[in-house]
C-alpha positions in Angstrom: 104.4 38.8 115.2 100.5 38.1 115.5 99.9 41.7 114.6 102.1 41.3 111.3 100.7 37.6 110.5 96.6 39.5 111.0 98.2 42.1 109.0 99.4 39.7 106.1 96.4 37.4 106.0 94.1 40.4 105.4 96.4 41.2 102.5 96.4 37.9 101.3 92.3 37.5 101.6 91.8 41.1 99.7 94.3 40.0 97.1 92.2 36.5 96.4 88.9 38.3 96.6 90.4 41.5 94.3 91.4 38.5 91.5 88.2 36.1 92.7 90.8 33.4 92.2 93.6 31.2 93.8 96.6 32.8 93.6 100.6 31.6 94.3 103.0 34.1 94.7 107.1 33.8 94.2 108.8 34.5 97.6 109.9 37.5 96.9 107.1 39.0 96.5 105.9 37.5 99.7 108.0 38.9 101.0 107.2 42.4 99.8 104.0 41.9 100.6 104.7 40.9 104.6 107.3 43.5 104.9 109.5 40.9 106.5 113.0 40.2 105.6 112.6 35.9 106.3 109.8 33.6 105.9 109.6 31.5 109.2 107.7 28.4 109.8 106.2 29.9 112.7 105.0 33.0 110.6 103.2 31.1 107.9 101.4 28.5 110.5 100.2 31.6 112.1 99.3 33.6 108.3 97.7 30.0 107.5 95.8 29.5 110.4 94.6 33.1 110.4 93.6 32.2 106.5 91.9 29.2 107.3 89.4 31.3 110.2 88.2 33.0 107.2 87.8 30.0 104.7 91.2 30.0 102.7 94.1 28.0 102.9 97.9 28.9 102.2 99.2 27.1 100.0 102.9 26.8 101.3 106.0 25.8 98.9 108.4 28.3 100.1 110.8 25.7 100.1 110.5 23.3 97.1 110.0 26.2 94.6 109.9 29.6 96.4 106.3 29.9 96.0 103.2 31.0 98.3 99.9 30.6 97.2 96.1 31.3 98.8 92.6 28.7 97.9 89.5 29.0 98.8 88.3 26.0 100.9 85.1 26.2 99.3 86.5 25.9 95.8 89.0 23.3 96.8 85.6 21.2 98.0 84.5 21.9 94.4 87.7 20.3 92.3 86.8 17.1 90.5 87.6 14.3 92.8 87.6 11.0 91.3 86.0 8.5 93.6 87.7 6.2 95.2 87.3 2.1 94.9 87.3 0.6 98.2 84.9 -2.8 97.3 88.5 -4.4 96.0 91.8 -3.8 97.2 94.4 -3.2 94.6 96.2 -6.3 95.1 93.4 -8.5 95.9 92.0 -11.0 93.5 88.5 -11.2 94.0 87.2 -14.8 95.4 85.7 -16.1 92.2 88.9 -15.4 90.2 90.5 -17.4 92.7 88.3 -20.1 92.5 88.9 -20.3 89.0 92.5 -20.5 88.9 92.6 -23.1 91.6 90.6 -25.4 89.0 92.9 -24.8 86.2 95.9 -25.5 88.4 94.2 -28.6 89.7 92.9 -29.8 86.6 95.9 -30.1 84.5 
């Protein structure tokens, strides 16, 4: 099977670098594309760690939606992420807007 998942991963790489895009792919044509008849788990952790030695990551929704997909790494590390706030918990009031509250409680 190791031979098969080198075999797809190198497929999977030229097809990214052929489009210079991410890529997802209906199982089917996964399927196709592996030769193979059923998509194990064991397969695709071994396609996706095979990926990831090269810098790409499978993308893998075979289940939810039939669908298989390649990323870069590198361009995932690009994507907009919106910083996250971690001075104030969500559902923490900060100090002062305690204070004041306690004052308008006790001073009614």
């Amino acid at each position: 099977m190791a031979r098969k998942a080198k075999k797809m991963a190198a497929e999977l790489i030229k097809i990214y670098t052929d489009q210079n895009k991410h890529f997802i792919l209906p199982q089917n044509e996964f399927k196709t594309i592996s030769g193979r008849k059923k998509m194990t788990t064991s397969f695709l952790r071994t396609v996706d760690e095979l990926l990831r030695e090269k810098g790409y990551a499978l993308i893998d929704l075979h289940t939810e939606k039939e669908l298989i997909g390649v990323v870069s790494i590198e361009k995932v590390t690009q994507w907009d992420i919106p910083k996250i706030q971690d001075d104030i918990p969500e559902n923490e009031v900060p100090q002062e807007d305690e204070e004041k509250e306690d004052d308008k409680v006790f001073n009614t």
